[in-house]
C-alpha positions in Angstrom: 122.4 62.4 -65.1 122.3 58.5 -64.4 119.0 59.7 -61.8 117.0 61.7 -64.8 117.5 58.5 -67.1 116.0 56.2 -64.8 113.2 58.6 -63.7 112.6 58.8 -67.2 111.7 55.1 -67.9 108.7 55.4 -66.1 109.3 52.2 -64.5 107.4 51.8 -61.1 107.7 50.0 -58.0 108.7 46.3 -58.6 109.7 47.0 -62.0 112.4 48.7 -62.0 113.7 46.1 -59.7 112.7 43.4 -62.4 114.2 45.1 -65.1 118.0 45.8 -62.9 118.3 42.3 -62.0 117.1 40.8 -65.6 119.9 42.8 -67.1 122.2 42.1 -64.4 121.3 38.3 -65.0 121.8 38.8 -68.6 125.4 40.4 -68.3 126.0 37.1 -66.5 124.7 34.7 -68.5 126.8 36.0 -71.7 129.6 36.5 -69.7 129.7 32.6 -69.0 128.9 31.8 -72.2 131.9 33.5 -73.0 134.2 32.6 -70.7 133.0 28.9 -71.6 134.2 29.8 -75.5 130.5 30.1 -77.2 131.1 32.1 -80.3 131.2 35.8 -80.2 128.1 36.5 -82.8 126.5 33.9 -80.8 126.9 35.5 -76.9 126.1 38.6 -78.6 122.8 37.8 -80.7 121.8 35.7 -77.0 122.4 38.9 -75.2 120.7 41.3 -77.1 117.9 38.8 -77.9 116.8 38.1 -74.1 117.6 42.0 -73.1 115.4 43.3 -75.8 112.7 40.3 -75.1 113.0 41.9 -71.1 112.5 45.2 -71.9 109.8 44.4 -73.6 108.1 42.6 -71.3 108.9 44.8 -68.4 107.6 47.5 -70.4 104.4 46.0 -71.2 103.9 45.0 -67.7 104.1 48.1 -66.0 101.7 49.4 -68.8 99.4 46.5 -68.2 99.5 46.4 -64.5 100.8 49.6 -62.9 102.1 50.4 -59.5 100.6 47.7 -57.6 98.6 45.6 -60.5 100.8 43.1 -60.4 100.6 42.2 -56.7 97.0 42.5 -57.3 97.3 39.9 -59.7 99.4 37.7 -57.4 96.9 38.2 -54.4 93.9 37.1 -56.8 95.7 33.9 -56.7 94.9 32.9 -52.7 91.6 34.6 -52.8 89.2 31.5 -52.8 86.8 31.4 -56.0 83.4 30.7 -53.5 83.2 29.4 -50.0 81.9 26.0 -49.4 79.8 25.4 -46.3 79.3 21.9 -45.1 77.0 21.9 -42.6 73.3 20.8 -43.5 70.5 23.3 -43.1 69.2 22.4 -39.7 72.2 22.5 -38.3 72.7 26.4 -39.5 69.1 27.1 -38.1 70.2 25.8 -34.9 73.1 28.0 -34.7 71.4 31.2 -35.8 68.4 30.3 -33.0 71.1 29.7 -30.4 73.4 33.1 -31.2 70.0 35.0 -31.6 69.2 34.3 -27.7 72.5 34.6 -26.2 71.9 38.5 -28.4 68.7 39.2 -26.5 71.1 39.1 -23.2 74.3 41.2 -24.1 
C-alpha cells in the first residue's frame, strides 16, 4: 500500500530523495525543540509550517524542472558563458599555416 502512495506523488529521481530527508529533518528538528521544552503549539505550528513550505517546494520543483532539469540547471553553472582567447592574430595565423602543412603529409 505504502509502494502505490509513493508511486502516486509523482515525485521523480532526486526528489523523492529531497522530499524523505526534508521530512526526516523536520521530525528532528521538532523533536529537539521538544525535548529542549519549546512550547507544544509552537514545535507544532514550526513543524507543520516548514513541512508544508517543503512540499511545496519539492512539488514545484519537480514540476518546474523534471527528471533531470534540475542537474541541468546545476551543470549550467560550470559551463563557461564565452571562451576567451589570448593570443594575438598573428600568432593564430601562424598556427593554422603550421597545422595546415604538417595536414598535407598525414
Amino acid at each position: 500500500m505504502i509502494r502505490r502512495w509513493v508511486l502516486s506523488l509523482r515525485l521523480k529521481a532526486q526528489y523523492l530523495f529531497y522530499f524523505a530527508a526534508g521530512l526526516l529533518a523536520d521530525l528532528i528538528l521538532v523533536m529537539v525543540l521538544y525535548m529542549a521544552g519549546v512550547n507544544n503549539l509552537v514545535c507544532l505550528a514550526l513543524g507543520l509550517s516548514t513541512s508544508g513550505y517543503l512540499v511545496y517546494k519539492v512539488f514545484s520543483l519537480n514540476k518546474k524542472y523534471g527528471q533531470y532539469g534540475l542537474m541541468k540547471l546545476q551543470a549550467k553553472k560550470y559551463f563557461p558563458r564565452y571562451i576567451i582567447s589570448r593570443k594575438n592574430l598573428r600568432g593564430c595565423l601562424s598556427n593554422n599555416f603550421k597545422l595546415s602543412s604538417y595536414e598535407k603529409y598525414s
